[in-house]
Every structure is written in C-alpha cells, then in structure tokens.
Biotite code that builds the C-alpha atoms (Angstrom):
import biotite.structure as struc

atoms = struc.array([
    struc.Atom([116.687, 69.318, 82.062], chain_id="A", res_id=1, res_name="UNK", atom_name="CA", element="C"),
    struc.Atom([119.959, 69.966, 84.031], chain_id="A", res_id=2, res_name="UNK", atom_name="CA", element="C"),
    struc.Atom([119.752, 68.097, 87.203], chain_id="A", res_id=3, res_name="UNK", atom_name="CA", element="C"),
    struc.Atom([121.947, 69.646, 89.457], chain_id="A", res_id=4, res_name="UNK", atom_name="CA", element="C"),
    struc.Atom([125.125, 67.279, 91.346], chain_id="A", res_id=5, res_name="UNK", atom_name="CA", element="C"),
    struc.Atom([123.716, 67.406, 94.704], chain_id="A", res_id=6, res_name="UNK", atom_name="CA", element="C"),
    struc.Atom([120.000, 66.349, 93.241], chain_id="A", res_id=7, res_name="UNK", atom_name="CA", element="C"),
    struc.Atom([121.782, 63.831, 92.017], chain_id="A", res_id=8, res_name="UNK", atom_name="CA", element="C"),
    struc.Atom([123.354, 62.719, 95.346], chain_id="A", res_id=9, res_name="UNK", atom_name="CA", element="C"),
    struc.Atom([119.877, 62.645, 96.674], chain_id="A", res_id=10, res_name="UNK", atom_name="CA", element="C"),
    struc.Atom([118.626, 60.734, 94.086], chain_id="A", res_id=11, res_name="UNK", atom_name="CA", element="C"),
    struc.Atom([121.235, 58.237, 94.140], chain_id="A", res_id=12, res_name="UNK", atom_name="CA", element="C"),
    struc.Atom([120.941, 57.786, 97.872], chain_id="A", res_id=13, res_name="UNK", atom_name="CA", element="C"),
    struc.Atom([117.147, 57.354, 97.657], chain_id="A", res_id=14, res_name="UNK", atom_name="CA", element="C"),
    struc.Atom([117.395, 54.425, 94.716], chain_id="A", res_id=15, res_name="UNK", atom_name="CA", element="C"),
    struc.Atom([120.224, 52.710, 96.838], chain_id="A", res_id=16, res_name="UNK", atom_name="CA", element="C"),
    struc.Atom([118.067, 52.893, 100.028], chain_id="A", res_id=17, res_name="UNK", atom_name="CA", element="C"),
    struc.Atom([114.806, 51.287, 98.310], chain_id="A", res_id=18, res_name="UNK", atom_name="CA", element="C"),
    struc.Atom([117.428, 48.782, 96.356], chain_id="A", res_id=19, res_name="UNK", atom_name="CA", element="C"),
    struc.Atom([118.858, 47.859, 100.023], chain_id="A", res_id=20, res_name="UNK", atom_name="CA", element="C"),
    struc.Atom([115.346, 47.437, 101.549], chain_id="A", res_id=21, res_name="UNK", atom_name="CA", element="C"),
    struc.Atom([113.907, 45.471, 99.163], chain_id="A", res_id=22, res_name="UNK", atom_name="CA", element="C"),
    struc.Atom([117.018, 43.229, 98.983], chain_id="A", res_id=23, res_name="UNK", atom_name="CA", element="C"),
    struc.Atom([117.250, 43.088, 103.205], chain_id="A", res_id=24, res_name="UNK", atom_name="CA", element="C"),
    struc.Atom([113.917, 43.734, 104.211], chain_id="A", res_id=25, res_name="UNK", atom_name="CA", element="C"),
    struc.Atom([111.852, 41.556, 101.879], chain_id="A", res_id=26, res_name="UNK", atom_name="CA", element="C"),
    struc.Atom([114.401, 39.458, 99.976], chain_id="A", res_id=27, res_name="UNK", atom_name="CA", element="C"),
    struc.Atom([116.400, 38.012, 102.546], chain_id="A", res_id=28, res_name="UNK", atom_name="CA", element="C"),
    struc.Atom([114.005, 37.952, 105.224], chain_id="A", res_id=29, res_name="UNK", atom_name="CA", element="C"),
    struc.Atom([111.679, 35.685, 103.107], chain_id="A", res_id=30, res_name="UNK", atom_name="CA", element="C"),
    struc.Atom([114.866, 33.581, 102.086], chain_id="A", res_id=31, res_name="UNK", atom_name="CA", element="C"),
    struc.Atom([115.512, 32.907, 105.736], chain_id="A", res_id=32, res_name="UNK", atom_name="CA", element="C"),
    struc.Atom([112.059, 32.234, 106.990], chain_id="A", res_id=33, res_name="UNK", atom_name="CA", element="C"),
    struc.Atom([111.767, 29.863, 104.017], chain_id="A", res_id=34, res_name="UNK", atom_name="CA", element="C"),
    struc.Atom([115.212, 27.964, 104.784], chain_id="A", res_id=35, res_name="UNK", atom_name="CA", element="C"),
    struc.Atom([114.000, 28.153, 108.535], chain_id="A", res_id=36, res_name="UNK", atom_name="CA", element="C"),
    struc.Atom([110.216, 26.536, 108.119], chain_id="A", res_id=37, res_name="UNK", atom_name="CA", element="C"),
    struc.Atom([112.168, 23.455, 105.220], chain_id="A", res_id=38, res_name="UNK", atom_name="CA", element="C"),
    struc.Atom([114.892, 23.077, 107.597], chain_id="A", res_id=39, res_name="UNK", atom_name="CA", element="C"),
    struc.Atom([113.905, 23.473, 111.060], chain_id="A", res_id=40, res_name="UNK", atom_name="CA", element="C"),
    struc.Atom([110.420, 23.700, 110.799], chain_id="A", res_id=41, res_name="UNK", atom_name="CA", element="C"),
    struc.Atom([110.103, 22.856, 114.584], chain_id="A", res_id=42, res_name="UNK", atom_name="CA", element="C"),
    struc.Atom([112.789, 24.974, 116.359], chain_id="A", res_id=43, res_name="UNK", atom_name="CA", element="C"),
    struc.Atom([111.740, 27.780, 113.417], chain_id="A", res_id=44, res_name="UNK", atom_name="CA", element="C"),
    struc.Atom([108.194, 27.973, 115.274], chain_id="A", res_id=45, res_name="UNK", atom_name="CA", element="C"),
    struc.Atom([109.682, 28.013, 119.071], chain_id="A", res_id=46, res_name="UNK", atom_name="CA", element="C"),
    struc.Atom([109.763, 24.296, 119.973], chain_id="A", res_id=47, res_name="UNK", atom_name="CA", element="C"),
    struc.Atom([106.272, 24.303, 120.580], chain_id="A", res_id=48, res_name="UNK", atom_name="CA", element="C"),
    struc.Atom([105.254, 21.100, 122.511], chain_id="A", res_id=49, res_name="UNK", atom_name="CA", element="C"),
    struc.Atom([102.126, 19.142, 122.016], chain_id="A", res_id=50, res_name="UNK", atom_name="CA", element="C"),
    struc.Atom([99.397, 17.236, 123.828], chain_id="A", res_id=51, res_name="UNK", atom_name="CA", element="C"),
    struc.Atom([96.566, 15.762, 122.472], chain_id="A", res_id=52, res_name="UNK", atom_name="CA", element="C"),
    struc.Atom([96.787, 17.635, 119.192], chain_id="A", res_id=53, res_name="UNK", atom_name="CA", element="C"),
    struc.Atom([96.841, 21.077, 121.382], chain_id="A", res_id=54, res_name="UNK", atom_name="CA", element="C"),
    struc.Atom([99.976, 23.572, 121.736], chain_id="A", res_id=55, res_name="UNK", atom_name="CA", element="C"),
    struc.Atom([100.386, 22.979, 125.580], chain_id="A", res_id=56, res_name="UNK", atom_name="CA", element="C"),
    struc.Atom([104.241, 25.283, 125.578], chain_id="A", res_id=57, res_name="UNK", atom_name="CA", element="C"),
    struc.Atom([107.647, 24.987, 124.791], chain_id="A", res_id=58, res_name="UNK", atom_name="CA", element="C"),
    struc.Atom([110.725, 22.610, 125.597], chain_id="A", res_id=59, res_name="UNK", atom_name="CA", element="C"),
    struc.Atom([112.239, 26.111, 125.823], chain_id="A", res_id=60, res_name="UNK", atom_name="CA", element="C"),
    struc.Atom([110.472, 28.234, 128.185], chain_id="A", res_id=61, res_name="UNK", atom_name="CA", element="C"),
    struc.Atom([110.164, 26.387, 131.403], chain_id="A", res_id=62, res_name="UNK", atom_name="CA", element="C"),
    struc.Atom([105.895, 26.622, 132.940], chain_id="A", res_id=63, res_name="UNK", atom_name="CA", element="C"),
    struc.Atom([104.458, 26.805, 136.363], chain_id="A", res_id=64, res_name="UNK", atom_name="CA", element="C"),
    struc.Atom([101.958, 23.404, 137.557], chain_id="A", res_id=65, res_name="UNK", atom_name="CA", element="C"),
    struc.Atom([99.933, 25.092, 139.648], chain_id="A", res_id=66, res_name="UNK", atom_name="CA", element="C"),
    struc.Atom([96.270, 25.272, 140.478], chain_id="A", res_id=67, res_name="UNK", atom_name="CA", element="C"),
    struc.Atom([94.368, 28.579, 140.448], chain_id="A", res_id=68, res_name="UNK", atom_name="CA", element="C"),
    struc.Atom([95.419, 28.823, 143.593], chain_id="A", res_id=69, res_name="UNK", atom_name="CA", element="C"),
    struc.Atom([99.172, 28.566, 142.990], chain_id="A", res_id=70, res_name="UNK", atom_name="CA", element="C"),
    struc.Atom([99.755, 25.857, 144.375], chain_id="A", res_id=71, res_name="UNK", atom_name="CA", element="C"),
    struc.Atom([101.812, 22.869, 143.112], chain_id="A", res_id=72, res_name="UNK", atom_name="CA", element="C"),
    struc.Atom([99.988, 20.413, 141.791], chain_id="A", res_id=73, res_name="UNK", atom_name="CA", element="C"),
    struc.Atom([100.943, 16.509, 142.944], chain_id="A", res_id=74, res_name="UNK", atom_name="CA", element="C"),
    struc.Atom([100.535, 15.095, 139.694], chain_id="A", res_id=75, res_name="UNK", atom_name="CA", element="C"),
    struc.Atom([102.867, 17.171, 137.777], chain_id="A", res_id=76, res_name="UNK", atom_name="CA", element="C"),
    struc.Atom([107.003, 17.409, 138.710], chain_id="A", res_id=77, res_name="UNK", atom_name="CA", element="C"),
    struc.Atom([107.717, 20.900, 139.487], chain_id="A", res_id=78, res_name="UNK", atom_name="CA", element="C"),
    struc.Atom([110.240, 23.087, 137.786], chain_id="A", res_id=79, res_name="UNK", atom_name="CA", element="C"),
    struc.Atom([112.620, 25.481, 139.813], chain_id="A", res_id=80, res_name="UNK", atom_name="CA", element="C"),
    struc.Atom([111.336, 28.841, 141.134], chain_id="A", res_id=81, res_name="UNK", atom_name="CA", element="C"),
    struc.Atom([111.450, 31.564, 138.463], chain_id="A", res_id=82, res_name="UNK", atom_name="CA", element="C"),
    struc.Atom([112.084, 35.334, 139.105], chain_id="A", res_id=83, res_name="UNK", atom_name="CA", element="C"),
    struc.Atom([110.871, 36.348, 135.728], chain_id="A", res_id=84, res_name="UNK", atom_name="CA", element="C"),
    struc.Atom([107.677, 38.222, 136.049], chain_id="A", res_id=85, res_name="UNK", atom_name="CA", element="C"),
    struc.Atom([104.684, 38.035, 139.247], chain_id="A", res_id=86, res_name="UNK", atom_name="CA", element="C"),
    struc.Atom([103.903, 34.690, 138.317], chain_id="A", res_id=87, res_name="UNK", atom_name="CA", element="C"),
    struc.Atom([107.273, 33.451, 137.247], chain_id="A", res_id=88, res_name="UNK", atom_name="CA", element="C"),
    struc.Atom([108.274, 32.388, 133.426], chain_id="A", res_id=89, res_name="UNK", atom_name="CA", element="C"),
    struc.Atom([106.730, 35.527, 132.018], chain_id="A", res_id=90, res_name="UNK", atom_name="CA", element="C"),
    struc.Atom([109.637, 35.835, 128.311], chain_id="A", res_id=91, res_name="UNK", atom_name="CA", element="C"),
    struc.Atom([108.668, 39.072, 128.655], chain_id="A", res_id=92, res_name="UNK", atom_name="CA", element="C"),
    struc.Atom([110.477, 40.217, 132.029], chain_id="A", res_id=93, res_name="UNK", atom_name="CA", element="C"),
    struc.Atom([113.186, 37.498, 131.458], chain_id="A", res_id=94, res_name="UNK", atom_name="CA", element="C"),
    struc.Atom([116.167, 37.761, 134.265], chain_id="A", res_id=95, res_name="UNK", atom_name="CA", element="C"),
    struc.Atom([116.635, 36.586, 138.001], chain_id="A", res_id=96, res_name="UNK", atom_name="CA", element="C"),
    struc.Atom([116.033, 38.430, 141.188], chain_id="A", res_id=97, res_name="UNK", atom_name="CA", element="C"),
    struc.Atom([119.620, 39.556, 141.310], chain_id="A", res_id=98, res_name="UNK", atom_name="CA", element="C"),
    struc.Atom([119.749, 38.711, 144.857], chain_id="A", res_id=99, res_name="UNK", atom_name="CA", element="C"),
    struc.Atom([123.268, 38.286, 146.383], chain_id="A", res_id=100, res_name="UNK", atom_name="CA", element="C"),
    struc.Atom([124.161, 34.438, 148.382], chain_id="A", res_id=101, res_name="UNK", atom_name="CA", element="C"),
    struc.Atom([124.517, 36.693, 151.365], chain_id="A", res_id=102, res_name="UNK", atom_name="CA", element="C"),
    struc.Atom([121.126, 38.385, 151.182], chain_id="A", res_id=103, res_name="UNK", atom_name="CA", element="C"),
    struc.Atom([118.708, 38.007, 153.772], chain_id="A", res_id=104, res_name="UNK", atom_name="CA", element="C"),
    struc.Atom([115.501, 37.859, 151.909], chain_id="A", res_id=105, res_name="UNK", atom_name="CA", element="C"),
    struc.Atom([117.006, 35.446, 150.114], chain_id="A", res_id=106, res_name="UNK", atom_name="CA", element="C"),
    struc.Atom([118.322, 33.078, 152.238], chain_id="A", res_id=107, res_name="UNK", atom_name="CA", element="C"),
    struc.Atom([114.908, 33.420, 154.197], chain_id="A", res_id=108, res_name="UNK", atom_name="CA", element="C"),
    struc.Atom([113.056, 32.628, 151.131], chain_id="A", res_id=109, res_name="UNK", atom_name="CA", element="C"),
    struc.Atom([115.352, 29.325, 150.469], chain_id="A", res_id=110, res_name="UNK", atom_name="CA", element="C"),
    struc.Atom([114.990, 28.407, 154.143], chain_id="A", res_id=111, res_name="UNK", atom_name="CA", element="C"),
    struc.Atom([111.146, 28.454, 153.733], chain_id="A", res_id=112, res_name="UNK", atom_name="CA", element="C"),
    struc.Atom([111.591, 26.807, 149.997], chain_id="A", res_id=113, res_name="UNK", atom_name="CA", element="C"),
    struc.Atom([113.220, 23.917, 151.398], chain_id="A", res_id=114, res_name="UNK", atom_name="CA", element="C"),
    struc.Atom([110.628, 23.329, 153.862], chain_id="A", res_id=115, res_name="UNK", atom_name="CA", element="C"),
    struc.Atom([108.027, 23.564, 151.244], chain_id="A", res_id=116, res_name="UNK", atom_name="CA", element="C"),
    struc.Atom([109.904, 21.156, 149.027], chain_id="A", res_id=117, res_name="UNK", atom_name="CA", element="C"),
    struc.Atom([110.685, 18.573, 151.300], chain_id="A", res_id=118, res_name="UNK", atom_name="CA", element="C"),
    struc.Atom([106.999, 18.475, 152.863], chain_id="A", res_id=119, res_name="UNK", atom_name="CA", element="C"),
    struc.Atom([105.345, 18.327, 149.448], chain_id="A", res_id=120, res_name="UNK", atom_name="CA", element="C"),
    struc.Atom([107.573, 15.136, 148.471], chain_id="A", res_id=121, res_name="UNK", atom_name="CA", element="C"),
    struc.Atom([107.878, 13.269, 151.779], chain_id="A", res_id=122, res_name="UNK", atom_name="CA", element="C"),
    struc.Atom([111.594, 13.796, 151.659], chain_id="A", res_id=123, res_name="UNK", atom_name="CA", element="C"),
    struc.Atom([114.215, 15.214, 154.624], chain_id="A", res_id=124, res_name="UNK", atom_name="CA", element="C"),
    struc.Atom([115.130, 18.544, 153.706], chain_id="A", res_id=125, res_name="UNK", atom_name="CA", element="C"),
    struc.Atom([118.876, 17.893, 153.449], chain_id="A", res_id=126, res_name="UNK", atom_name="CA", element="C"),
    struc.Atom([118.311, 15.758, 150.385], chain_id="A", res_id=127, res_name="UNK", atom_name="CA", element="C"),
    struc.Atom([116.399, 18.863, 148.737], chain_id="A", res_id=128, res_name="UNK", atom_name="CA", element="C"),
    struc.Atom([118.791, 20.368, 145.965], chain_id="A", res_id=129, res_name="UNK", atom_name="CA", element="C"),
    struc.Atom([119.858, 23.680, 145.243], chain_id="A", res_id=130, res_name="UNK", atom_name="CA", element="C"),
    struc.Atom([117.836, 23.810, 142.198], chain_id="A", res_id=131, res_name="UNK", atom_name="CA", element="C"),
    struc.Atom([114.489, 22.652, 143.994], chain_id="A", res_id=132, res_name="UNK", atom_name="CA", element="C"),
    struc.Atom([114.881, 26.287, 146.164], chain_id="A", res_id=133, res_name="UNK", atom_name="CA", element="C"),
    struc.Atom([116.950, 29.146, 143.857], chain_id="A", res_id=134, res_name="UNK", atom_name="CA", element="C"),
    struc.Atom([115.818, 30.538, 139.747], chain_id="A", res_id=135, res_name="UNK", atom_name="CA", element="C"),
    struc.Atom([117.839, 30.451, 136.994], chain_id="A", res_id=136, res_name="UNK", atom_name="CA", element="C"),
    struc.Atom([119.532, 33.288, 136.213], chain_id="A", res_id=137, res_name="UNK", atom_name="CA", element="C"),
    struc.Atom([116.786, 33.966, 133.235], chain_id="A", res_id=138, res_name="UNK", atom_name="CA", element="C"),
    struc.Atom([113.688, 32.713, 135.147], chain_id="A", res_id=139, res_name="UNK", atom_name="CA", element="C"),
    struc.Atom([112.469, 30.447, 131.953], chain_id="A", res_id=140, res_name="UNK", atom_name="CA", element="C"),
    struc.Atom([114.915, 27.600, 132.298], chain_id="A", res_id=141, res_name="UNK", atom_name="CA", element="C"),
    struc.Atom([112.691, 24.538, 131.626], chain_id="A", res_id=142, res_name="UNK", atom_name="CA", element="C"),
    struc.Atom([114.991, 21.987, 133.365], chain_id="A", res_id=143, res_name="UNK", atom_name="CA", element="C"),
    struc.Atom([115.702, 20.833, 136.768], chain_id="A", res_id=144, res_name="UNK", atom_name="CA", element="C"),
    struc.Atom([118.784, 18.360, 138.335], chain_id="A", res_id=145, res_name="UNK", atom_name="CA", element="C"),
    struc.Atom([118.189, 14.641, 138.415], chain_id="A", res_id=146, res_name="UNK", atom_name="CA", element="C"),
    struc.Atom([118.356, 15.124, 142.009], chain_id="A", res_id=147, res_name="UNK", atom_name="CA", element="C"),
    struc.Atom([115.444, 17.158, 142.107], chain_id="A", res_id=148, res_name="UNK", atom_name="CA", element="C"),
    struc.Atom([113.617, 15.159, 139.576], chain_id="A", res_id=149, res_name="UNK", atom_name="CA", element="C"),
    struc.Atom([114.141, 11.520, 141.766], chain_id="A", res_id=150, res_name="UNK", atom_name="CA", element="C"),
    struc.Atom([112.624, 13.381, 144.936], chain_id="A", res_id=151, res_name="UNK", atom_name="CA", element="C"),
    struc.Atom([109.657, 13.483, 142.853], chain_id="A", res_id=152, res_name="UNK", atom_name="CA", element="C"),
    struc.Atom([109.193, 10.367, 141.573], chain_id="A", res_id=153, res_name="UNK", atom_name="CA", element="C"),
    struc.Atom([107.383, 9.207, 144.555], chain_id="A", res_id=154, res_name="UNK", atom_name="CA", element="C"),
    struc.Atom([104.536, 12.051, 144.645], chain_id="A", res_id=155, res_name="UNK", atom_name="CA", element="C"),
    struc.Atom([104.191, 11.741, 141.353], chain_id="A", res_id=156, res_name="UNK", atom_name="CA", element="C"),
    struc.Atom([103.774, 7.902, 140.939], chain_id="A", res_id=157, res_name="UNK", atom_name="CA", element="C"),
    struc.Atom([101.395, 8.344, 144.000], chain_id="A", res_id=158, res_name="UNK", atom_name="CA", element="C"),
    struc.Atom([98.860, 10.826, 142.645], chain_id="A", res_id=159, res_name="UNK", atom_name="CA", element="C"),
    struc.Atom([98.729, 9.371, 138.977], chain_id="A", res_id=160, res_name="UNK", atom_name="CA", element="C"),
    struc.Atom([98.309, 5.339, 140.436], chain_id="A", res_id=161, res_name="UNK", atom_name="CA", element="C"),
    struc.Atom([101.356, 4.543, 138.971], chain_id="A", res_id=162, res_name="UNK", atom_name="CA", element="C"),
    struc.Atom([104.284, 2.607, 139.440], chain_id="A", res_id=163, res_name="UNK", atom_name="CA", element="C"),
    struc.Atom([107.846, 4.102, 140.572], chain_id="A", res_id=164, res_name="UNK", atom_name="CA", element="C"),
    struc.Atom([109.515, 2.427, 137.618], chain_id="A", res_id=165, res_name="UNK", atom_name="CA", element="C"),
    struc.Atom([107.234, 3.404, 134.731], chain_id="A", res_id=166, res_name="UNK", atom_name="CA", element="C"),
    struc.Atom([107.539, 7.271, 136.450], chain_id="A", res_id=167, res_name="UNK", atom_name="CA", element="C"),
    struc.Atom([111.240, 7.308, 136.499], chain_id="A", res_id=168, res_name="UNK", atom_name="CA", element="C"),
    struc.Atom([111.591, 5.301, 132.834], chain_id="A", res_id=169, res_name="UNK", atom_name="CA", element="C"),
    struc.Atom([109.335, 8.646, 131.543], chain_id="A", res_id=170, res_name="UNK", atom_name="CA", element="C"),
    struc.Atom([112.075, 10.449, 133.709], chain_id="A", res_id=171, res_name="UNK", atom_name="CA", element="C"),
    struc.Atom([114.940, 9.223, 132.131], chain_id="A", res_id=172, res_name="UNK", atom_name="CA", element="C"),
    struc.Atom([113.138, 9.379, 128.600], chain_id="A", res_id=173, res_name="UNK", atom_name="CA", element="C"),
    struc.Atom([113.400, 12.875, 129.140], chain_id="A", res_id=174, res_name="UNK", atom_name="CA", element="C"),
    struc.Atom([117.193, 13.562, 130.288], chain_id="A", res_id=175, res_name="UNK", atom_name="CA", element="C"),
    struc.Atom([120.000, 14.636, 128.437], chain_id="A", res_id=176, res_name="UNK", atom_name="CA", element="C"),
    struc.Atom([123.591, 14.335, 129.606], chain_id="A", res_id=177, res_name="UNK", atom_name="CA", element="C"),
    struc.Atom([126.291, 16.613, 128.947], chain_id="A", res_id=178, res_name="UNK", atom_name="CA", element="C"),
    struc.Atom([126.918, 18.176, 125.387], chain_id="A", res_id=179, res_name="UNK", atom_name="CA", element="C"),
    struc.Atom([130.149, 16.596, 124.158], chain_id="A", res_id=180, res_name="UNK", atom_name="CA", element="C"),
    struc.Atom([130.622, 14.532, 127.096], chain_id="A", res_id=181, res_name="UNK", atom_name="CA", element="C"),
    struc.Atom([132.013, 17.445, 128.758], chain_id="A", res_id=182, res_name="UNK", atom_name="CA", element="C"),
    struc.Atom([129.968, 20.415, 128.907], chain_id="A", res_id=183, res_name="UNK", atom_name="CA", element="C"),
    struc.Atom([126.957, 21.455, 130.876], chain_id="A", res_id=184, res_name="UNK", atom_name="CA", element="C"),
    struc.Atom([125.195, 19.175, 133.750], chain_id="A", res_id=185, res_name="UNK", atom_name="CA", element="C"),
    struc.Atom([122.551, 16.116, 133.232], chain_id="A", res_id=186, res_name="UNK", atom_name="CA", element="C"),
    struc.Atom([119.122, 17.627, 132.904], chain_id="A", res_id=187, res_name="UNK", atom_name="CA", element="C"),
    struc.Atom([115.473, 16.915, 133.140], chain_id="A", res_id=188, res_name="UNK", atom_name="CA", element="C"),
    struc.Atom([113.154, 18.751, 131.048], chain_id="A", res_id=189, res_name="UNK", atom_name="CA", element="C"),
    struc.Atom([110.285, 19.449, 133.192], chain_id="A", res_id=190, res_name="UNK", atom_name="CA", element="C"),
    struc.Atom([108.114, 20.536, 130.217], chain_id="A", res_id=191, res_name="UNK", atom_name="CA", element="C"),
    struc.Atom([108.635, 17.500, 128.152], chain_id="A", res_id=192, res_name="UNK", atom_name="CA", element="C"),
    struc.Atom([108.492, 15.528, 131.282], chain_id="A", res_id=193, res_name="UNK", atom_name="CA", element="C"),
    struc.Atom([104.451, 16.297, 132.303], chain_id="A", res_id=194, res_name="UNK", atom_name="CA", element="C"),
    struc.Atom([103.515, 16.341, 128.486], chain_id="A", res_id=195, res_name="UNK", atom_name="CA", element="C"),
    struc.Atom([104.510, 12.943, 127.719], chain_id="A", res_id=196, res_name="UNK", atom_name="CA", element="C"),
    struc.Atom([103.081, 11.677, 131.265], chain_id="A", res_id=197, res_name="UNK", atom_name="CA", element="C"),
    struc.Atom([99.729, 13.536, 130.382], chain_id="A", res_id=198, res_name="UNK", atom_name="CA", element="C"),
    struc.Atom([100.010, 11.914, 126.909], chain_id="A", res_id=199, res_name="UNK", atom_name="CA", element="C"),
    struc.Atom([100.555, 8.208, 128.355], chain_id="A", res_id=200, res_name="UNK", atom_name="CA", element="C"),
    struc.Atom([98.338, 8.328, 131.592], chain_id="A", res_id=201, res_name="UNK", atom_name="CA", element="C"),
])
C-alpha cells in the first residue's frame, strides 16, 4: 500500500506526540515525584505540621486562632491579619487587599486594629507593630516580627499557667534570623509556635 507523504506527516506527528507524552507526562513526572518523596519527603507533601499524631497545617500557610466566634483565642499567639479570602488564609484567593498607605478604609481599619491588639495583650498601643495591624502581601504568610511575638508572651503565659520564660524559650525555639546573615528580617513562625506549645502543655 502507497501511503501518501502527507499521511505520513500525520503519522509521524501522532507517534512523536504519544512518544513525548509518555516520556513527559508519565516518565518524568513519576521520576520527579519519586526523587521528591526520597529526598524531601516532608517539603514534597507541603510541610505539613503535626500534633498529637494529627495533620493540624502547614509551616507554610499561616492559620487563624479563633473561636467559632472569630475571636482570638488567649491561649494561642496570633498571626497578622490576612486579606486572602472571607476568613483570611484561604490558598485559594491568595493576594492582599491592595489597599494604598493613604487609603481611608485602611488606615481606619489599622486605627481600630491597634486598639484591638493592644487591649487583647495589656500593652500601650504605641508598642503594637506594624505587622500586629497590616497582611502580607499574599495573605498566608505564617510569620510575625519578634516584636509582635514578645507583646504576646504575657497573654499567652497567662491563659496556659505558665511561666514567661518557658513561653518565650518555645518563642525563640521557633525563630529564624536572616538567610545568609543578610537577607530577610528575624521571624516567628506562628504555626510552629502554637503546635509545639499544644504539644508540650
């Protein structure tokens, strides 16, 4: 049978496509997830974080403490306010509220943040930072300042009948400094932080 050149073409194209897919699609993508469970089995399966023998989150994706209510809970350090999604931290509607530093809804809401802050942890509002009252610019950051974090050391200690310095040695268990020295700020990991107080009290 005389196949004719542009059957050929087709038939060429079709084997090179179903070579390709096979090579990319199953090939490769089962080499990588492979490499990626051996290697990095961890970060391979998002960070998850556990309590207890339960997935409780991620040290990636920041959570609300909250009651049913919504409202912060005195045992747990609170993260920064997120702008991703009704109930803030939602992956799915990742991003910030785009606000400008001269916008009135916004400065109203920080005014009113502060307040909230402050009262909560028995503090003067000028010694509430800027990350206590404004998002990250994805909503799902899961760390706050080490400013933020020592304004809560108090409440915290308080409502879980322990004392300040076993509080802020779990604090500074979880803080990282800057990559390389150089770049980046000091953190707290506010995930990390209220799974590994829930684990030891």
């Amino acid at each position: 049978m005389i196949i004719s050149s542009r059957t050929r073409t087709v038939l060429v194209g079709l084997r090179s496509m179903l070579l390709f897919t096979v090579i990319v699609g199953v090939v490769y993508t089962g080499l990588m997830t492979g490499l990626g469970q051996l290697m990095l089995h961890h970060q391979a399966n998002g960070s998850q974080l556990e309590v207890n023998g339960k997935v409780v989150g991620s040290t990636l994706i920041g959570q609300s403490f909250t009651d049913k209510g919504g409202r912060p809970l005195p045992k747990y350090f609170q993260p920064r306010p997120s702008a991703a999604g009704d109930d803030g931290y939602d992956a799915g509607s990742s991003g910030g509220s785009n606000m400008g530093p001269e916008n009135p809804d916004l400065a109203k809401a920080i005014k009113e943040r502060r307040s909230q802050v402050a009262a909560f942890n028995y503090v003067d509002a000028d010694r509430v930072p800027a990350d206590a009252v404004t998002a990250s610019s994805s909503g799902l950051d899961p760390h706050i300042s080490p400013e933020y974090a020592n304004i809560q050391i108090a409440r915290v200690a308080k409502a879980r009948h322990l004392d300040k310095a076993v509080v802020r040695r779990i604090v500074d268990d979880n803080t990282t400094g800057r990559q390389l020295g150089f770049l980046g700020e000091t953190k707290v990991n506010v995930v990390t932080l209220n799974a590994e107080l829930d684990r030891q009290h």
